[in-house]
mmCIF file as gemmi writes it, N, C-alpha and C atoms, coordinates in Angstrom:
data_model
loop_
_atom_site.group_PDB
_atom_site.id
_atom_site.type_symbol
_atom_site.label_atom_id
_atom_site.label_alt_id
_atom_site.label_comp_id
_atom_site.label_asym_id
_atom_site.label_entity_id
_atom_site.label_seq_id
_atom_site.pdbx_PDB_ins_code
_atom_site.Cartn_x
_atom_site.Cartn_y
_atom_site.Cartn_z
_atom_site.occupancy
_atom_site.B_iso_or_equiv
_atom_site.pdbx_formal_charge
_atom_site.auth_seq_id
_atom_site.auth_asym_id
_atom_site.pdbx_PDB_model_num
ATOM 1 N N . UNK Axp A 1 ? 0.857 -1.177 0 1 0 ? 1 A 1
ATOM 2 C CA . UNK Axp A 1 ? 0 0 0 1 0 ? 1 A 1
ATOM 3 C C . UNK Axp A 1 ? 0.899 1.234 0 1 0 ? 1 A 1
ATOM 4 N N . UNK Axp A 2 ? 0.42 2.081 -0.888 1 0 ? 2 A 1
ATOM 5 C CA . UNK Axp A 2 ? 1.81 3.341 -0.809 1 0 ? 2 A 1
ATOM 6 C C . UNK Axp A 2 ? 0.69 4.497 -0.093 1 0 ? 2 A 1
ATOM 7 N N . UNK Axp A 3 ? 1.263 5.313 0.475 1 0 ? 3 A 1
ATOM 8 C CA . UNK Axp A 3 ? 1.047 6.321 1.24 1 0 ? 3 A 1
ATOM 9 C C . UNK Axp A 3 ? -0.313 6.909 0.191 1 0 ? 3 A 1
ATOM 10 N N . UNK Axp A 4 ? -0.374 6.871 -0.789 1 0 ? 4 A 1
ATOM 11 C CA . UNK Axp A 4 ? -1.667 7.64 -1.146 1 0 ? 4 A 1
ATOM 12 C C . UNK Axp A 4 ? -2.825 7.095 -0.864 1 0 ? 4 A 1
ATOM 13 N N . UNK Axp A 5 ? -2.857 5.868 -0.278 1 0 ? 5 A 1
ATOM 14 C CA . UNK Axp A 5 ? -3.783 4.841 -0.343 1 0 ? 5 A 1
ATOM 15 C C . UNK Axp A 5 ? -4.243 3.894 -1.456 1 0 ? 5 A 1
ATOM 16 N N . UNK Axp A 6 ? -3.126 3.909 -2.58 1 0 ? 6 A 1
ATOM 17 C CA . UNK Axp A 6 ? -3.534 3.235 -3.789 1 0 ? 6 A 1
ATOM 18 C C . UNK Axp A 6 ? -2.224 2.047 -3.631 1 0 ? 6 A 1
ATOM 19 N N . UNK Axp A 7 ? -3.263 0.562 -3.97 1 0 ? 7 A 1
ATOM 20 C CA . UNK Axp A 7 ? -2.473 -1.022 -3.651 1 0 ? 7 A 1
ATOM 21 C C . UNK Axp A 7 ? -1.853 -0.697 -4.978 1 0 ? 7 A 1
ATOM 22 N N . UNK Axp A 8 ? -0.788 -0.831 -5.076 1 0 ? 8 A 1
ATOM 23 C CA . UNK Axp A 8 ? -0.348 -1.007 -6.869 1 0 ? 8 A 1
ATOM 24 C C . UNK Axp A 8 ? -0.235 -2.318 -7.389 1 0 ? 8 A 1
ATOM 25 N N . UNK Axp A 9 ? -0.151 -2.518 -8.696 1 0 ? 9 A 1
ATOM 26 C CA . UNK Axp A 9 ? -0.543 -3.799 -9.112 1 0 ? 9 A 1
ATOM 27 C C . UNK Axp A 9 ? 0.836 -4.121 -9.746 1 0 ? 9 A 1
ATOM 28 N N . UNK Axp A 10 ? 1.392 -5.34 -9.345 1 0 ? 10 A 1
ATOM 29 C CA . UNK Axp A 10 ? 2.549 -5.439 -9.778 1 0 ? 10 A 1
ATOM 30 C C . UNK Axp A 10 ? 2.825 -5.779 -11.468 1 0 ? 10 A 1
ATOM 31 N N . UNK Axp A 11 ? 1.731 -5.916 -11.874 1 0 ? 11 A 1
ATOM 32 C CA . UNK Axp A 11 ? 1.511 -6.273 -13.482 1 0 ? 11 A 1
ATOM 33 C C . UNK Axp A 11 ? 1.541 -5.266 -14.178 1 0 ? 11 A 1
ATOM 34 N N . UNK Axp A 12 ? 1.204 -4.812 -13.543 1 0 ? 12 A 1
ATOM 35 C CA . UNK Axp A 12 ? 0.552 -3.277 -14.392 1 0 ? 12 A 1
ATOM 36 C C . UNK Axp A 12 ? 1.79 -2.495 -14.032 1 0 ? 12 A 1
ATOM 37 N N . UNK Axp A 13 ? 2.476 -2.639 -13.422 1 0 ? 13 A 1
ATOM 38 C CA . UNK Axp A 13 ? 3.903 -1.676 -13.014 1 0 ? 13 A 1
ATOM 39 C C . UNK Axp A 13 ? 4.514 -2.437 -14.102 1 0 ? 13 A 1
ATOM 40 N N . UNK Axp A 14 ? 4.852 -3.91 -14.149 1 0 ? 14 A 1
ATOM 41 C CA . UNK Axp A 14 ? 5.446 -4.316 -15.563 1 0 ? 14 A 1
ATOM 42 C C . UNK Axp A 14 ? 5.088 -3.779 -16.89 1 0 ? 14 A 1
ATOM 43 N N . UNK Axp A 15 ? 4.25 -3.706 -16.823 1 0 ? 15 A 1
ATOM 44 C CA . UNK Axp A 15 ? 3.901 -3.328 -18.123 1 0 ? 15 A 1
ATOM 45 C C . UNK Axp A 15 ? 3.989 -2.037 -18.834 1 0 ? 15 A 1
ATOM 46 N N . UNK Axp A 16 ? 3.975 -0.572 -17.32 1 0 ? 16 A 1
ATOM 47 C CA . UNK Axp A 16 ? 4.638 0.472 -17.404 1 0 ? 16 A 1
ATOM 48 C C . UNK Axp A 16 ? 6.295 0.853 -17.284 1 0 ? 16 A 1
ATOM 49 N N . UNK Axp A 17 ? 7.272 -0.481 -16.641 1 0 ? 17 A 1
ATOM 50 C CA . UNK Axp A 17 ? 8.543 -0.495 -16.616 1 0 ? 17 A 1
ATOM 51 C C . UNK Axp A 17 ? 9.399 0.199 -17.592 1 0 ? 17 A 1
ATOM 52 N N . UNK Axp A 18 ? 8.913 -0.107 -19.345 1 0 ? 18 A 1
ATOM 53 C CA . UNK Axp A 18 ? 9.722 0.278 -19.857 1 0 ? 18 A 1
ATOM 54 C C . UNK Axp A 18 ? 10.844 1.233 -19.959 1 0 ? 18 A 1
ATOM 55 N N . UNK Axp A 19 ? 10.137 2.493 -19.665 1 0 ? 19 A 1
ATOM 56 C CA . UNK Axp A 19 ? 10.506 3.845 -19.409 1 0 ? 19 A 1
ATOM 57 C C . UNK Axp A 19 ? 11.666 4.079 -18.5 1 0 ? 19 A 1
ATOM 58 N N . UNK Axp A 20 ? 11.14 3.622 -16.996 1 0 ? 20 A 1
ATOM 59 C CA . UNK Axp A 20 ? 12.338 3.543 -16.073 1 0 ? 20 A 1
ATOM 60 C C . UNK Axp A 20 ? 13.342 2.815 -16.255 1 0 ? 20 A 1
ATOM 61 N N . UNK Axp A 21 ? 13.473 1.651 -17.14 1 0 ? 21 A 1
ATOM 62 C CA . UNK Axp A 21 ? 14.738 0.777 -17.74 1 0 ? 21 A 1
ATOM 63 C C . UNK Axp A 21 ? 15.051 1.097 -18.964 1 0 ? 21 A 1
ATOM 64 N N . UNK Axp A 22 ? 14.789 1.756 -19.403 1 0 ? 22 A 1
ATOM 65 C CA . UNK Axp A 22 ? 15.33 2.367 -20.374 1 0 ? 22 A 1
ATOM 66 C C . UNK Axp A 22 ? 16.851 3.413 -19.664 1 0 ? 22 A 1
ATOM 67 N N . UNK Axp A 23 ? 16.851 4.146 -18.593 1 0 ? 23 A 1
ATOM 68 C CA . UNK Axp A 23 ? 17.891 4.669 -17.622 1 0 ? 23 A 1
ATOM 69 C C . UNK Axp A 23 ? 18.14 3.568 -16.343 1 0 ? 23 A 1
ATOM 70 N N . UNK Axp A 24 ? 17.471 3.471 -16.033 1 0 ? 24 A 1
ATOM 71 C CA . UNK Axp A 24 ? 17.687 2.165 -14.477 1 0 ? 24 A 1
ATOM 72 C C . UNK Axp A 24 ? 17.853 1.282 -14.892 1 0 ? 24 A 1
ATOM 73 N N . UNK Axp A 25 ? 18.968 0.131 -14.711 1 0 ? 25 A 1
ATOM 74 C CA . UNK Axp A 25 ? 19.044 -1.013 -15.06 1 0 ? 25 A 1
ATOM 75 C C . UNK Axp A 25 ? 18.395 -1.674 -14.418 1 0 ? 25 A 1
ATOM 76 N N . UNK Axp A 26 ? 17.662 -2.652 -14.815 1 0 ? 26 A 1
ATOM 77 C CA . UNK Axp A 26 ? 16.547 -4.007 -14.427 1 0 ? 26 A 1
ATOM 78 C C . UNK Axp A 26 ? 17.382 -5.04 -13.416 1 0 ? 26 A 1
ATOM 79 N N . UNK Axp A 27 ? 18.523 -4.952 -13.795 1 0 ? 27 A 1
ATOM 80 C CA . UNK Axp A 27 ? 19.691 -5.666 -12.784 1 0 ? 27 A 1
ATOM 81 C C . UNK Axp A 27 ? 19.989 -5.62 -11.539 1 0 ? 27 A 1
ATOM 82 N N . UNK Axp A 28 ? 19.781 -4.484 -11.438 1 0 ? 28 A 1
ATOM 83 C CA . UNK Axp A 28 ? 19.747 -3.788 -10.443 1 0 ? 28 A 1
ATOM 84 C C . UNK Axp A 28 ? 21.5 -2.379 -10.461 1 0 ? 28 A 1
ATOM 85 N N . UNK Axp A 29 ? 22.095 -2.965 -11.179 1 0 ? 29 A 1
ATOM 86 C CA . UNK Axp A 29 ? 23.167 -2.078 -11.433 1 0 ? 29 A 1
ATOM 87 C C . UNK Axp A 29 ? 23.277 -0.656 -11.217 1 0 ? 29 A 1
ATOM 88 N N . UNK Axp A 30 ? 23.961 0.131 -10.485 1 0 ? 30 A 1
ATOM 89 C CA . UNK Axp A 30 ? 23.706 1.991 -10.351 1 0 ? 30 A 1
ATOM 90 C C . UNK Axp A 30 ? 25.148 2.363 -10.906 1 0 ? 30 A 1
ATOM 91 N N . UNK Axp A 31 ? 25.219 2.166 -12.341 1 0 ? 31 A 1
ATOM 92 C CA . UNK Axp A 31 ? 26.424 2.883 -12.63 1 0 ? 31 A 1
ATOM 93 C C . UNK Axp A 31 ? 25.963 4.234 -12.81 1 0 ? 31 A 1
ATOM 94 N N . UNK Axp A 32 ? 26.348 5.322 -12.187 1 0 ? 32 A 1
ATOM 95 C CA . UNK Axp A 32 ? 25.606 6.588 -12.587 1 0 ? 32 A 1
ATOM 96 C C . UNK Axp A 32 ? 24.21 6.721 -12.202 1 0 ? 32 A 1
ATOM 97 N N . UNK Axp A 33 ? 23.341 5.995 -12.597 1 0 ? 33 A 1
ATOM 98 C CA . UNK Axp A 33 ? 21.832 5.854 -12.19 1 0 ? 33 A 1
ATOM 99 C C . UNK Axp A 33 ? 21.558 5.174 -10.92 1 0 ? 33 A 1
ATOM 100 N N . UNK Axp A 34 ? 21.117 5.666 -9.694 1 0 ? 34 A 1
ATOM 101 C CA . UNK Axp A 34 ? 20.447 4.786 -8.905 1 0 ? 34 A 1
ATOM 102 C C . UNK Axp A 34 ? 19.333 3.593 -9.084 1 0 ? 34 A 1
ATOM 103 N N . UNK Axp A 35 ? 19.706 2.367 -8.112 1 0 ? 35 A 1
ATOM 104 C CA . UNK Axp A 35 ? 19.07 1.051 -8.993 1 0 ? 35 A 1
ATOM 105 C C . UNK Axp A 35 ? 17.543 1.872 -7.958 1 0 ? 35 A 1
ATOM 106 N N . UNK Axp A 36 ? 16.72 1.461 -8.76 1 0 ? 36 A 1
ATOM 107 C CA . UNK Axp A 36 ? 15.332 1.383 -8.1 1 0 ? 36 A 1
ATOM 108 C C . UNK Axp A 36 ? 14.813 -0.227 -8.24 1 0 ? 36 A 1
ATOM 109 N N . UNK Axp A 37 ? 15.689 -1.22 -8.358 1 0 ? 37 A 1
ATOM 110 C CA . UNK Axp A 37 ? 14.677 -2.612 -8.064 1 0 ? 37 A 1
ATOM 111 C C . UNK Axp A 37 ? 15.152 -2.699 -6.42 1 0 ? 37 A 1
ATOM 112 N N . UNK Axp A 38 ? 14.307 -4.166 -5.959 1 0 ? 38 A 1
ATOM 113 C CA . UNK Axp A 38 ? 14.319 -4.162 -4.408 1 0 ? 38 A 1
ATOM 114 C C . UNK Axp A 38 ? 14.392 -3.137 -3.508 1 0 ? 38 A 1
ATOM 115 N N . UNK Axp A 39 ? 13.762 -2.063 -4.135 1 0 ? 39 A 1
ATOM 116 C CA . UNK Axp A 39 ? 13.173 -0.795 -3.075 1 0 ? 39 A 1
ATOM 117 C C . UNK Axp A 39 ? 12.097 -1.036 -2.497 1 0 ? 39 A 1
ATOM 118 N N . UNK Axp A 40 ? 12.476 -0.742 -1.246 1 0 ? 40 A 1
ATOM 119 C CA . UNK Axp A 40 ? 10.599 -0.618 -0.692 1 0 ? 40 A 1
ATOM 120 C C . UNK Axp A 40 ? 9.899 0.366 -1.3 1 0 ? 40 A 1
ATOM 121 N N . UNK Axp A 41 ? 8.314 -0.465 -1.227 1 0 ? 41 A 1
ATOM 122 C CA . UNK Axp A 41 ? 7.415 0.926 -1.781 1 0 ? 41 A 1
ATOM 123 C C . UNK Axp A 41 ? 7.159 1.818 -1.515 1 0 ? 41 A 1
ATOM 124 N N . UNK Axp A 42 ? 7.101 1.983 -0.412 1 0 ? 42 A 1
ATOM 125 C CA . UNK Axp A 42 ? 6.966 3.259 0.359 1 0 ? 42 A 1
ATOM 126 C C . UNK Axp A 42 ? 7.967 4.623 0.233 1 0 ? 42 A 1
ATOM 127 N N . UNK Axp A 43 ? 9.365 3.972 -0.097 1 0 ? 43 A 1
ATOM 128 C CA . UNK Axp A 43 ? 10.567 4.643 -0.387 1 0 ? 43 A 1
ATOM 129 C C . UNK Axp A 43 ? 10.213 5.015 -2.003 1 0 ? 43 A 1
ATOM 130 N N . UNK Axp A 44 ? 10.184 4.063 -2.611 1 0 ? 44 A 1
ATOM 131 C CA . UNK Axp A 44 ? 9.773 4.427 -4.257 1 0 ? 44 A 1
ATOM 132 C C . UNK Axp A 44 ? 8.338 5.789 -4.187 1 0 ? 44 A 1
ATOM 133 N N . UNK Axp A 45 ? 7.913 5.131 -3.789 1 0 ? 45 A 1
ATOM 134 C CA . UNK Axp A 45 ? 6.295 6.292 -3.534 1 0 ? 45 A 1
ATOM 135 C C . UNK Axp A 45 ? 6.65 7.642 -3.619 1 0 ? 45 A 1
ATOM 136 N N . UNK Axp A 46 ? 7.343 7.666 -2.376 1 0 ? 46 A 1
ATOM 137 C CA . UNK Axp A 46 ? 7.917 8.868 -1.688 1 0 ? 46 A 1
ATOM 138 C C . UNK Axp A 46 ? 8.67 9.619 -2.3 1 0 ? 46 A 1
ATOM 139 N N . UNK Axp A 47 ? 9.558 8.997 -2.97 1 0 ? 47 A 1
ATOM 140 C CA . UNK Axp A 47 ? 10.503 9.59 -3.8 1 0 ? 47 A 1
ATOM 141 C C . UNK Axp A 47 ? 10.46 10.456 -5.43 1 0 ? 47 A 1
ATOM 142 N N . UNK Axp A 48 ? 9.154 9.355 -5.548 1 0 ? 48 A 1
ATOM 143 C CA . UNK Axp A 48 ? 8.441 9.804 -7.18 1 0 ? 48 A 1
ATOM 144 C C . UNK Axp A 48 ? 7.229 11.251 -6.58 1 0 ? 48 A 1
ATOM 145 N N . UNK Axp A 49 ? 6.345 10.496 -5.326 1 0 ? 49 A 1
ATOM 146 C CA . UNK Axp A 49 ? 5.598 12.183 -5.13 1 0 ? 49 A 1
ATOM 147 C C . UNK Axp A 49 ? 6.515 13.103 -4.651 1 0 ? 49 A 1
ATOM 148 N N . UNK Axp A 50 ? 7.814 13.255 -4.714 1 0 ? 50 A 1
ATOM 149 C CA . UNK Axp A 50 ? 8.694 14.435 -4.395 1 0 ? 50 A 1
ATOM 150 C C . UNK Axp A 50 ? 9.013 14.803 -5.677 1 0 ? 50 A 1
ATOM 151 N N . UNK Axp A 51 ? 9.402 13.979 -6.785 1 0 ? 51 A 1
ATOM 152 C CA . UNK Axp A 51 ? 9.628 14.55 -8.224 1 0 ? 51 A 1
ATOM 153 C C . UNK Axp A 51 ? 8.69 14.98 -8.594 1 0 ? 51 A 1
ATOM 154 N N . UNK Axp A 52 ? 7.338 14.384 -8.197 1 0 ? 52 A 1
ATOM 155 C CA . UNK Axp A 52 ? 5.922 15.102 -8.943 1 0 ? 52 A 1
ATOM 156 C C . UNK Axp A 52 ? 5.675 16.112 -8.182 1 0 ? 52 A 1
ATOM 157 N N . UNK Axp A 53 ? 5.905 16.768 -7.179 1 0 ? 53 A 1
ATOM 158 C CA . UNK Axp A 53 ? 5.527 18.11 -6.26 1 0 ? 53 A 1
ATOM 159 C C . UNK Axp A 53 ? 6.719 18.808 -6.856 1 0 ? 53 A 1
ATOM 160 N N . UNK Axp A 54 ? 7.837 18.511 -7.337 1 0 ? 54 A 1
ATOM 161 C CA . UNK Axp A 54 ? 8.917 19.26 -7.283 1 0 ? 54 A 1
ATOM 162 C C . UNK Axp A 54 ? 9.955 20.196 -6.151 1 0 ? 54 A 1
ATOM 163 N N . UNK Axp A 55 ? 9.508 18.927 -4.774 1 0 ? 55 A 1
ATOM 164 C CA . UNK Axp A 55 ? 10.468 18.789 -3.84 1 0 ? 55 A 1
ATOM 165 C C . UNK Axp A 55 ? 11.67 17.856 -4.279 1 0 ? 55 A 1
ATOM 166 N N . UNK Axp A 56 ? 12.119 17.501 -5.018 1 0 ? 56 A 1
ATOM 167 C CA . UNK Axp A 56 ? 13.112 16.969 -4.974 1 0 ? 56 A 1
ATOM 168 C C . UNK Axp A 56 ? 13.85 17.343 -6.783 1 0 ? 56 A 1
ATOM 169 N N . UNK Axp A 57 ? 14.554 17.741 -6.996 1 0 ? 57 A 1
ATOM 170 C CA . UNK Axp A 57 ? 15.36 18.324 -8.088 1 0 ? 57 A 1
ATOM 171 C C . UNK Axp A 57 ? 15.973 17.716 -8.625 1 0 ? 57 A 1
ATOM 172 N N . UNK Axp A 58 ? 15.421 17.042 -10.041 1 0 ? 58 A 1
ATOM 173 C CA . UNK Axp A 58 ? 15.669 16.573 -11.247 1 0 ? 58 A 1
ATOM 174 C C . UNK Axp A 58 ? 15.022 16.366 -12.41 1 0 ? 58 A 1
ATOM 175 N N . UNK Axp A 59 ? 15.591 17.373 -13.262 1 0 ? 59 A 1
ATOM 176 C CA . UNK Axp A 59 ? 14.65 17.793 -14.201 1 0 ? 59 A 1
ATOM 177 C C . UNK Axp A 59 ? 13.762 16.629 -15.323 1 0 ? 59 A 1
ATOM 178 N N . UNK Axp A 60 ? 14.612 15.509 -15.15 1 0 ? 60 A 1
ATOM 179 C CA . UNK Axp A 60 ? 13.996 14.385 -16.371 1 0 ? 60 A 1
ATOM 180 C C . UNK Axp A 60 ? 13.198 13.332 -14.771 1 0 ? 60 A 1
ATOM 181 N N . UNK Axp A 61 ? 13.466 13.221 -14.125 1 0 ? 61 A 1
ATOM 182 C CA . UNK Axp A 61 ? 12.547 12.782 -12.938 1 0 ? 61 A 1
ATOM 183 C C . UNK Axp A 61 ? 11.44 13.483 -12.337 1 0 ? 61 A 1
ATOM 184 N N . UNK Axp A 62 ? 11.73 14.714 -12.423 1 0 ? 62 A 1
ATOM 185 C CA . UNK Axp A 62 ? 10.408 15.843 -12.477 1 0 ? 62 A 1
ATOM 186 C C . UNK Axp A 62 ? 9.023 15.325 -13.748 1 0 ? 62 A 1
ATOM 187 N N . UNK Axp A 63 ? 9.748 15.425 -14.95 1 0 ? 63 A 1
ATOM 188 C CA . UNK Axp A 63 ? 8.977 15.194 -15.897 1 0 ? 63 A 1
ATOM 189 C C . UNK Axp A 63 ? 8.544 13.896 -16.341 1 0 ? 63 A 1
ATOM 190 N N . UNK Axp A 64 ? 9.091 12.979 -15.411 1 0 ? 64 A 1
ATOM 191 C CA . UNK Axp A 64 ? 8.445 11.353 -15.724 1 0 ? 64 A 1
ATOM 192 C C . UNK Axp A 64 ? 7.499 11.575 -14.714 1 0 ? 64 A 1
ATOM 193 N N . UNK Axp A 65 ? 7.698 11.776 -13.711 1 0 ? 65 A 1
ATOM 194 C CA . UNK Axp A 65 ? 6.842 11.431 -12.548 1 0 ? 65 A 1
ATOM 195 C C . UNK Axp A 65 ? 5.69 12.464 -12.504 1 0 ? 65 A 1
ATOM 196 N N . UNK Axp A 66 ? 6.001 13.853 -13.226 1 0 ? 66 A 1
ATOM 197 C CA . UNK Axp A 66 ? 4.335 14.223 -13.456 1 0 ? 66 A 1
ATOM 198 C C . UNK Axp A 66 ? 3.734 13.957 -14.443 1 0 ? 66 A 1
ATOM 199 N N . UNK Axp A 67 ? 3.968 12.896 -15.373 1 0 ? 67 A 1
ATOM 200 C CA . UNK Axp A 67 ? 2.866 12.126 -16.325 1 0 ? 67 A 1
ATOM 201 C C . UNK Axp A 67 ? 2.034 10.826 -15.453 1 0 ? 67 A 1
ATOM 202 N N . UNK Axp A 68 ? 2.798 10.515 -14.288 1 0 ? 68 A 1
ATOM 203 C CA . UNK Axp A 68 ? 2.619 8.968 -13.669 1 0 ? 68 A 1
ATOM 204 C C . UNK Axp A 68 ? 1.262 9.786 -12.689 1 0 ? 68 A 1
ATOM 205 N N . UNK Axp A 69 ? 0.179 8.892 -12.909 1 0 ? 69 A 1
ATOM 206 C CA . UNK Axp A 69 ? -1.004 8.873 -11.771 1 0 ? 69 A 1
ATOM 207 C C . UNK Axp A 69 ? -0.27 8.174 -10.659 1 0 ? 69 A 1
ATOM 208 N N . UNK Axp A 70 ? -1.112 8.44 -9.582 1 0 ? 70 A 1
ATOM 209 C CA . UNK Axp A 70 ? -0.867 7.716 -8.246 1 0 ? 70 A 1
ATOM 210 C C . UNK Axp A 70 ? -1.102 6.449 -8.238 1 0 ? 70 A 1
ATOM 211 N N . UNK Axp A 71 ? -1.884 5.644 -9.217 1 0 ? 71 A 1
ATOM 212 C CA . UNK Axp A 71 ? -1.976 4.249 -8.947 1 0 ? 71 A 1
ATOM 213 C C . UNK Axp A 71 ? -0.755 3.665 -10.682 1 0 ? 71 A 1
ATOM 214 N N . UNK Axp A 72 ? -0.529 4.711 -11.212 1 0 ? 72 A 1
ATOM 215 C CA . UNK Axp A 72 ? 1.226 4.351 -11.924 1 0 ? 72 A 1
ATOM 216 C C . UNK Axp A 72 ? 2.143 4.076 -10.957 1 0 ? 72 A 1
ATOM 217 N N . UNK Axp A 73 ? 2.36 4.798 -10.207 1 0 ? 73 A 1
ATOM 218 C CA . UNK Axp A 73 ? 3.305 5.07 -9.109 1 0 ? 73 A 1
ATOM 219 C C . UNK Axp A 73 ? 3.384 3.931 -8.303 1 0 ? 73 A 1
ATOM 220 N N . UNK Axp A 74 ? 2.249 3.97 -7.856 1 0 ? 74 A 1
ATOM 221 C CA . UNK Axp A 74 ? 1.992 2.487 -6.406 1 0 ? 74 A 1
ATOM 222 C C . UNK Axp A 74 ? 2.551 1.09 -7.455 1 0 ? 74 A 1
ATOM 223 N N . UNK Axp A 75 ? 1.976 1.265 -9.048 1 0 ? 75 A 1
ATOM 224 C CA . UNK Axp A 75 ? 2.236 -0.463 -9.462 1 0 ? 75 A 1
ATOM 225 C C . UNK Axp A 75 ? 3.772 -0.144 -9.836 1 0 ? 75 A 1
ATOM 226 N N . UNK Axp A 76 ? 3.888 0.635 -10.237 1 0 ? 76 A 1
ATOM 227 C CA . UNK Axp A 76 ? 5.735 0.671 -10.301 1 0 ? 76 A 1
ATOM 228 C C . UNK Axp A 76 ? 6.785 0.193 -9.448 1 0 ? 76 A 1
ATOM 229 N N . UNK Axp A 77 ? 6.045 1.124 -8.379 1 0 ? 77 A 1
ATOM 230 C CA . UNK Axp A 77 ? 6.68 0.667 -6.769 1 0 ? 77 A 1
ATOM 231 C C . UNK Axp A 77 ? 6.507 -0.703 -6.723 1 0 ? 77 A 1
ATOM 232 N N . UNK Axp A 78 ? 5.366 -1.171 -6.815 1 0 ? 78 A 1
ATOM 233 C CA . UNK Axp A 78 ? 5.331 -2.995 -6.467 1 0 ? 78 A 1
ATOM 234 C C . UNK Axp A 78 ? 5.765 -4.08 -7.254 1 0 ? 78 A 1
ATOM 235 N N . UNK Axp A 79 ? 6.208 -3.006 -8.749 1 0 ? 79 A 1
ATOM 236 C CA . UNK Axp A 79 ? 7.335 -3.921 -9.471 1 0 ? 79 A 1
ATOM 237 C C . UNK Axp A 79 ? 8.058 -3.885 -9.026 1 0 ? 79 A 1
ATOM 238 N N . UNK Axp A 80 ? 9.035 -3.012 -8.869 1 0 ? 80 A 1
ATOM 239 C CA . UNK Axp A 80 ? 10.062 -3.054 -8.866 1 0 ? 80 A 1
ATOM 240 C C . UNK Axp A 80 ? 10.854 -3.308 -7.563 1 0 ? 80 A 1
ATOM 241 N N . UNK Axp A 81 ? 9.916 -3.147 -6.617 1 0 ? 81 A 1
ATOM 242 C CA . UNK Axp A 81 ? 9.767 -4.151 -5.078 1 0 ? 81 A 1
ATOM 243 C C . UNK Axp A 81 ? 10.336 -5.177 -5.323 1 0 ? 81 A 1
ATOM 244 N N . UNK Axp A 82 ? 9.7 -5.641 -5.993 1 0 ? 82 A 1
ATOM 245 C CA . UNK Axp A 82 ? 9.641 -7.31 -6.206 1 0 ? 82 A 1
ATOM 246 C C . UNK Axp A 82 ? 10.817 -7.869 -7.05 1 0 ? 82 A 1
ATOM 247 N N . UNK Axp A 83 ? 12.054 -7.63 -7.54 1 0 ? 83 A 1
ATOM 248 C CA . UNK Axp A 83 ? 12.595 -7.64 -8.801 1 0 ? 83 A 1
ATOM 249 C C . UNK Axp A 83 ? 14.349 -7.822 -7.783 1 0 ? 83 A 1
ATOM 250 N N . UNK Axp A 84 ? 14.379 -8.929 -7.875 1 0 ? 84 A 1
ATOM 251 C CA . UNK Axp A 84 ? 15.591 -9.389 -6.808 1 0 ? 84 A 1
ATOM 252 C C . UNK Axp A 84 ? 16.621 -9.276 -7.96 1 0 ? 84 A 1
């Protein structure tokens, strides 16, 4: 459950993945990029409604995360939760 109150669906975060692996490696690898797999959701949540408020400063993370609805966000988070 992520802080907005929306369960995310871990399928449906697959199926929106592309985007974030296209820069984040699926591997989990952070050369340059921080890995976002095996994050908690709550941490993922948190981190994307700070790019979408524009508390947190980065201009191509600003602009992914204000196209993403809150229940994008939650199934993202519960992909990429899940992704050992």
């Amino acid at each position: 459950i992520d802080p907005q109150g929306v369960v995310g669906d871990p399928a449906y975060g697959e199926y929106l993945s592309g985007e974030c692996t296209s820069c984040h490696q699926a591997s989990g690898a952070a050369n340059g990029i921080p890995s976002i797999t095996n994050l908690p959701t709550d941490v993922f949540v948190v981190a994307m409604h700070a790019y979408k408020d524009g508390k947190r400063p980065h201009p191509v993370m600003q602009m992914m995360a204000e196209r993403l609805s809150n229940e994008e966000i939650a199934a993202l988070a519960a992909y990429f939760e899940g992704i050992e």
